[in-house]
N, C-alpha and C positions, 0 to 999 in steps of 0.2 A: 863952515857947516860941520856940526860933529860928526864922529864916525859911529857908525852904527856893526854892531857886531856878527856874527854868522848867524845865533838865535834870532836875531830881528828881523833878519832879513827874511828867514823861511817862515817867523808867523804874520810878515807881511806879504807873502804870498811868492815871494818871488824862489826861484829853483834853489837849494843846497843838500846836502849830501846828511844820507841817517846816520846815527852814533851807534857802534857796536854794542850797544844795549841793547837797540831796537831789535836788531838785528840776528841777535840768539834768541828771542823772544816768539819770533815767527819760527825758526828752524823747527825751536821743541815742540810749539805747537801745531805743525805742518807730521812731524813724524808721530805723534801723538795718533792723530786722526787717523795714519794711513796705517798703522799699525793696528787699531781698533777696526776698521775696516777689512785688514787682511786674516784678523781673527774669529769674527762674524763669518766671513766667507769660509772659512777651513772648518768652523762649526757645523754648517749648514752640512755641507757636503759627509760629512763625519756620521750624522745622524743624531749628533752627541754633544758631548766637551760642552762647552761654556753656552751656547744657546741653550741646550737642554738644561742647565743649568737655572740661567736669566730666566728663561721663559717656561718655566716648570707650570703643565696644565693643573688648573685648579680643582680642586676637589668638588666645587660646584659646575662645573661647565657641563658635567654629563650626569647629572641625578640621579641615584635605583630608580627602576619601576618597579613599585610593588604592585600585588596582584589583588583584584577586589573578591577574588576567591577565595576563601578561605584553605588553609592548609590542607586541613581531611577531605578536602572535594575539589582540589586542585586540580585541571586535567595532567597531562603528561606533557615534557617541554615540546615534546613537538607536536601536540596539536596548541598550543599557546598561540594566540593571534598576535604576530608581529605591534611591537609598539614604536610610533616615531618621535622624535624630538621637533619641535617647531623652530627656525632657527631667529625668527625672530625674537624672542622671549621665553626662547629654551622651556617654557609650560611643557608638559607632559602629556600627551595626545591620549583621550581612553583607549581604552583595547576594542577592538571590532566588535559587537553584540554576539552572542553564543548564537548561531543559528538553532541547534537541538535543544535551547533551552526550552521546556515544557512536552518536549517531545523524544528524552530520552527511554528507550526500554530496555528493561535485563531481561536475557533469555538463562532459563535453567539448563543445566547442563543434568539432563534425566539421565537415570540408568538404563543402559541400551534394552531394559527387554518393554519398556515402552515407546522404543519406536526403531531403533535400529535392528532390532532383533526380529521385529517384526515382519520386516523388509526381508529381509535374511529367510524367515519362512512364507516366503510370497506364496511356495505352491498348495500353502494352506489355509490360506486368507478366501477361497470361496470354493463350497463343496462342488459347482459346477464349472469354474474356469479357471484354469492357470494363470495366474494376475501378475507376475513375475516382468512381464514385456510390459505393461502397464505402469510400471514402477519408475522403469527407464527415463534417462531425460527430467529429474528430480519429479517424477511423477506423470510429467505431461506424456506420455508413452511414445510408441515409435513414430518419428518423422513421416508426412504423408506425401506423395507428390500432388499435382494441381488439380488428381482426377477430372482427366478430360476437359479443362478450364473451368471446374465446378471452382478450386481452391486459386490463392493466387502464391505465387511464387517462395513465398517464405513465411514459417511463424505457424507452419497448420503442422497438428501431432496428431494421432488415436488417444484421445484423451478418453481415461474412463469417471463417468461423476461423481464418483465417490472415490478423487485422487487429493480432495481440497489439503486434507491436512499436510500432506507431504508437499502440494506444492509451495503452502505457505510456509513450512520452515526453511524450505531452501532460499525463500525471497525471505527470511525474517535473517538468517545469516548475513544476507547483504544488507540489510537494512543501514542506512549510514551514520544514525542515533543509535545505534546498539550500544550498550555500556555493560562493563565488567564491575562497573559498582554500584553494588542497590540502592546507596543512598541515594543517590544523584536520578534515579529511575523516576519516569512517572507511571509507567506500568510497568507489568510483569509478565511474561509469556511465557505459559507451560506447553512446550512443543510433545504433549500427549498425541500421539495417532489413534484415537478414537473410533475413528469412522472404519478403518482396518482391524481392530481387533473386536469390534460390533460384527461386522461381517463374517467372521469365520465362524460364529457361535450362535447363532439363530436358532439352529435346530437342538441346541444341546440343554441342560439344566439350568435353571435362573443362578443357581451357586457358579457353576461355570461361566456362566456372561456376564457374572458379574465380578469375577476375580479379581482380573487385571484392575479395576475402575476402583473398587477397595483399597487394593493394592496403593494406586497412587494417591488416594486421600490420604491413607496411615502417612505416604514418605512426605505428603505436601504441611499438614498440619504441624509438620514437628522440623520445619523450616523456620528461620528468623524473619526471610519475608516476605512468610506466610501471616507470621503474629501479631506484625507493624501494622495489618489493617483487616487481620480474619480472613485475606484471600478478595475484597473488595476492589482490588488494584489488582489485581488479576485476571489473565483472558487466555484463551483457549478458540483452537478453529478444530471443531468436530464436522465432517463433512459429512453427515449425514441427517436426517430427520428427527423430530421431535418423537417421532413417533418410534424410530429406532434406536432412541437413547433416552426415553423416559417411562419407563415401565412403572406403573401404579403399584401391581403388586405380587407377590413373590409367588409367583402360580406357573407355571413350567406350560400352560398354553396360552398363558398371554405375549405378545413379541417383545424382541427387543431387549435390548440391559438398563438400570437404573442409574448410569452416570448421571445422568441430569435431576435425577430425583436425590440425590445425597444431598444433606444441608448445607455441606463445605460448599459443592460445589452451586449451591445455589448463593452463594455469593462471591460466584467470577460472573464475570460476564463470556458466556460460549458463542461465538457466532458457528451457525448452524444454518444448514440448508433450508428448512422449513420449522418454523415455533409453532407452539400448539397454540391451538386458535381457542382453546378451553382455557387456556391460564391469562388470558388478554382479558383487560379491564372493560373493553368495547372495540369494536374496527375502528384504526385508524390511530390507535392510542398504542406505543408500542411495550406501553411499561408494563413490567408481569406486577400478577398478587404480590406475589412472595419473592422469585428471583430476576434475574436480567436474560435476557438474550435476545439476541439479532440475526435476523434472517438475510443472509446473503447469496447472490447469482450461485448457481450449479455453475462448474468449469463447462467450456464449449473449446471446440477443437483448434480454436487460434489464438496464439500466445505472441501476441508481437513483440518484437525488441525494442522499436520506436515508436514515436509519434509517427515517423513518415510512412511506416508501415501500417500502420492506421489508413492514414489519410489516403493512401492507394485502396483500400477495401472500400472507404465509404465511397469515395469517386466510381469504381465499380460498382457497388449497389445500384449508385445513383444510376448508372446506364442499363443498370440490368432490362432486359426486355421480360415483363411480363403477360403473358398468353394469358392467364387462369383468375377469375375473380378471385377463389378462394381454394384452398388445400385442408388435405388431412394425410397426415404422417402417424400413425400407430396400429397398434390393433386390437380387438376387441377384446373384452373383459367377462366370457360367459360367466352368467350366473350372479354376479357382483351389482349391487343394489346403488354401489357408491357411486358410478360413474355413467354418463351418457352414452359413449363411445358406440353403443349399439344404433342409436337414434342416429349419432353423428356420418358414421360410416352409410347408413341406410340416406338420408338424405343427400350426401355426397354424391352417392355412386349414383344416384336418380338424376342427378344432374350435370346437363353438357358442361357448366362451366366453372366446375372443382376437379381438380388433379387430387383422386384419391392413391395413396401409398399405402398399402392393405398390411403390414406387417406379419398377418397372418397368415396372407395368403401368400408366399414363397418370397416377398419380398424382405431382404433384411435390414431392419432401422437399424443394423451393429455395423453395416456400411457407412462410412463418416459422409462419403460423398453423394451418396441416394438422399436422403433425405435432405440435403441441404439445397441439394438441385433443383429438389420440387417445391423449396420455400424460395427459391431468389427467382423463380418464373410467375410467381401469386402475390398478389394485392395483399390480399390478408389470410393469418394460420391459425385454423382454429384449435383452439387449448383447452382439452377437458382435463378434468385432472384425473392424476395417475392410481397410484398405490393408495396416496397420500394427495392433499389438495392441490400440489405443485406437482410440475414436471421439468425435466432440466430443456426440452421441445423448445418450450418459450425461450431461451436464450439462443439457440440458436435458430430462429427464426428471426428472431430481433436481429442477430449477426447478417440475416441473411435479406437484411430492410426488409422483411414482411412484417406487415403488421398483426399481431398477434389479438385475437378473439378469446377473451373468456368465458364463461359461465356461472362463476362462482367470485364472487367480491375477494375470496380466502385464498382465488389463484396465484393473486397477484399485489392487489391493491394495498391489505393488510400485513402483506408480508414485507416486501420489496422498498420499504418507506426511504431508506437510505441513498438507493438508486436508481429509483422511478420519479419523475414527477408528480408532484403532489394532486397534479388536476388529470385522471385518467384518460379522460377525451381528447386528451391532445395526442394519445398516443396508441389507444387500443380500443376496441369498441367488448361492449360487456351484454348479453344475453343469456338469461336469467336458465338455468337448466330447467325448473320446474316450468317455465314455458315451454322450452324442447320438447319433454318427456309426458306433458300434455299435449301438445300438436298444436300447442296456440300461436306456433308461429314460424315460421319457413325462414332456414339462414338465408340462404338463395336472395330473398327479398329484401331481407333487412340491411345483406349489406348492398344488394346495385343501390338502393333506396342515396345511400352516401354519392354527396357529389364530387365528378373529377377532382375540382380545385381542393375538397377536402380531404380528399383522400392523398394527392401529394403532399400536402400541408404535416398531414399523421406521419406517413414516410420520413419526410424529411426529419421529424422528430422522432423516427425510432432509429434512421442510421444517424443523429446525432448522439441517441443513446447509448453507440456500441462503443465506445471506449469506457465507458464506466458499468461496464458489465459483463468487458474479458477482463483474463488476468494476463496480464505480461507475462514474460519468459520470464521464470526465475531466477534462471544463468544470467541474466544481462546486469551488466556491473552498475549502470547507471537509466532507470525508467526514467523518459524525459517525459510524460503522461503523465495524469493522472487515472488509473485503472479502478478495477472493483476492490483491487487489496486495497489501496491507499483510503478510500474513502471508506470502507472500512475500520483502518487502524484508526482514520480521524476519530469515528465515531466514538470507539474504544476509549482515546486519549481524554476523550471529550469526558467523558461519562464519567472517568476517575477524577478526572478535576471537578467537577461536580459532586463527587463524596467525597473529596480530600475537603473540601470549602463548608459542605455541611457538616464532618464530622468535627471541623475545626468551632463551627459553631454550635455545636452540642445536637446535632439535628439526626436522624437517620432518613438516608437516601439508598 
């Protein structure tokens, strides 16, 4: 048999022993591994060294995000909306939607003697009363308590009606679109107090009432933007009437000063307590001949913080117990050809079932809490009009779920478009004065005449109207509501975007 050697034997499978080749061949690559192993591990922990090396991150793994804002209208880094990385395909996530987009405004920063200065001479702002407490509380005046559970617990001031301008700049300061840069603006606010330096000058010369209002055209006109659109994106809250801010003509015994009658000014938009019913194209149509303006709610004595504070007043209304078909809260107007008030009072007081409040007769409507008592005991509050065709009554009677009675289509209907509903009957009933003042018709009758079921029905739709016909507290940092200011500034917003689009298309609006 031949012999067969130690190779042949181990590749025919049987046991022999490795050659020291083999055998350094596994050492180096056994220490190899474990040293590559023990220097991975010393990396890691290091933070550094040869992993940070190996594994250096790519210059792609994390992308800029640029910004779709342009450089000059960037906001500031920190309002920038956070952007994320997607981690599956590292895309670039958009940036969250500008919520103030089309709703930003620049406020002026006016020189204090049209409106801080003014503040400052409160005890000169009216030849009969010191208005100085009136100021207090950015306007809304001093804290009232619940008068005898006439008010509820929080949110009621001594508001006086002609506080509108002053409370709107303190809510215009909070405003959360406010912006420091005009380009970025879609409107513009002139925090002019209007309605206070109207007031102090009634009895003096037209060149004296009209000073101040001069005065701030010269500083608005020679603004850059004022130039950007002629003052067309611009607005103004004058808390007073048309009547006491539109003088005709330069005659020292007509009322009133001519702000509203200057050209500049006839391309802002003023909201204003009451518009003249002479410069309206028809009832119902709110657009002037020639300029803009908008009639909104008189302040009433409750300024909520919240929605929940709300929602506690209408729930009271809702229980209110009413005793009284009908009320009348004011007093008479001798001599005065403009208003009913005489018929109104004389028919009241003939009857068992109107709660008259004689104002004339020692009782005082400057009590926040008398008048409001004798509107949340009555069905409905009859409204003649005052001075002027409106009275600030009607707000709070609406505050107070009565239902409010007109006489004059001009009390309400024409004016109020923004925060009335559109169809009157759902919420107020209207009797024609020239019926009153001829005896063609007894209130007494017309309103029992109204059935129960409709008569709650009207209720329920004037305490669903009272949140859009206070104003909020203007201290409160965040209105979770929407009140008479906000529907308001909408409308504002609204209107400029509408001459921004026509002027873009060669149009005038």
């Amino acid at each position: 048999m031949p012999r067969m050697d130690a190779a042949n034997k181990h590749d025919a499978g049987g046991s022999g022993v490795l050659r020291p080749s083999q055998i350094c061949h596994l050492v180096i690559i056994s220490t190899a591994f474990w040293a590559l192993v023990f220097c991975l591990h010393s990396g890691m922990q290091g933070g550094g060294g040869m992993v940070s090396k190996l594994f250096k991150a790519s210059a792609l793994s994390h992308p800029k995000l640029s910004s779709s804002i342009p450089v000059s209208r960037r906001r500031p880094p920190s309002e920038q909306p956070p952007a994320s990385v997607a981690p599956e395909n590292r895309s670039v996530v958009a940036p969250a939607a500008d919520h103030c987009a089309g709703r930003y405004i620049y406020m002026y920063d006016l020189p204090p003697r049209f409106n801080e200065d003014l503040v400052r001479g409160c005890r000169k702002l009216s030849p009969w009363t010191d208005m100085c407490s009136y100021l207090a509380n950015c306007g809304m005046g001093q804290p009232l308590g619940d008068e005898g559970g006439v008010f509820s617990a929080r949110g009621w001031f001594a508001t006086d009606q002609f506080m509108l301008d002053v409370i709107s700049h303190c809510r215009m300061k909070r405003y959360e679109c406010l912006t420091g840069d005009s380009s970025l603006t879609t409107a513009v606010y002139v925090p002019f107090y209007a309605a206070l330096d109207a007031g102090r000058y009634f009895f003096n010369s037209t060149s004296t009432r009209d000073a101040l209002a001069l005065d701030l055209v010269d500083w608005l006109v020679q603004r850059p933007e004022w130039r950007a659109m002629g003052g067309r994106d611009h607005f103004m809250v004058a808390g007073r009437t048309s009547w006491e801010l539109e003088r005709k003509a330069d005659v020292d015994e007509e009322w009133g000063n001519k702000l509203l009658s200057f050209p500049a000014i006839r391309n802002m938009t003023a909201l204003i307590l009451e518009t003249s019913p002479w410069n309206r194209s028809g009832f119902g149509n709110e657009m002037m001949q020639s300029w803009s303006s908008l009639a909104i709610p008189y302040p009433t004595y409750f300024h909520p913080e919240t929605a929940a504070d709300v929602v506690a007043w209408q729930d009271k209304m809702r229980k209110a117990e009413r005793k009284w078909l009908f009320s009348f809260a004011g007093a008479p107007r001798p001599g005065s050809k403009k208003t009913i008030r005489a018929e109104i009072i004389q028919q009241c007081g003939a009857s068992s079932r109107c709660n008259l409040f004689d104002c004339g007769s020692g009782a005082s409507c400057y009590w926040p809490g008398g008048a409001t008592r004798v509107f949340e005991g009555s069905d409905f509050c009859l409204e003649p009009r005052g001075d002027t065709l409106t009275r600030r009554s009607t707000f709070d009677a609406i505050l107070a779920g009565c239902i409010p009675v007109f006489f004059h289509p001009g009390s309400a209907y024409t004016q109020y478009t923004l925060h009335f509903p559109s169809d009157p009957n759902k919420y107020s009933v209207l009797i024609m004065h020239t019926d009153v003042t001829r005896r063609n018709v007894s209130i007494e009758e017309t309103l029992s005449k109204i059935s129960p079921a409709a008569v709650k029905a009207m209720r329920e739709e004037v305490i669903r109207l009272i949140p859009r016909v206070v104003y909020a507290d203007p201290r409160a940092t965040r209105v979770d509501f929407k009140d008479a200011f906000d529907i308001a500034l909408e409308a504002v917003i609204d209107r400029v975007a509408k001459r921004r689009r026509s002027a873009a298309a060669g149009q005038e609006h």
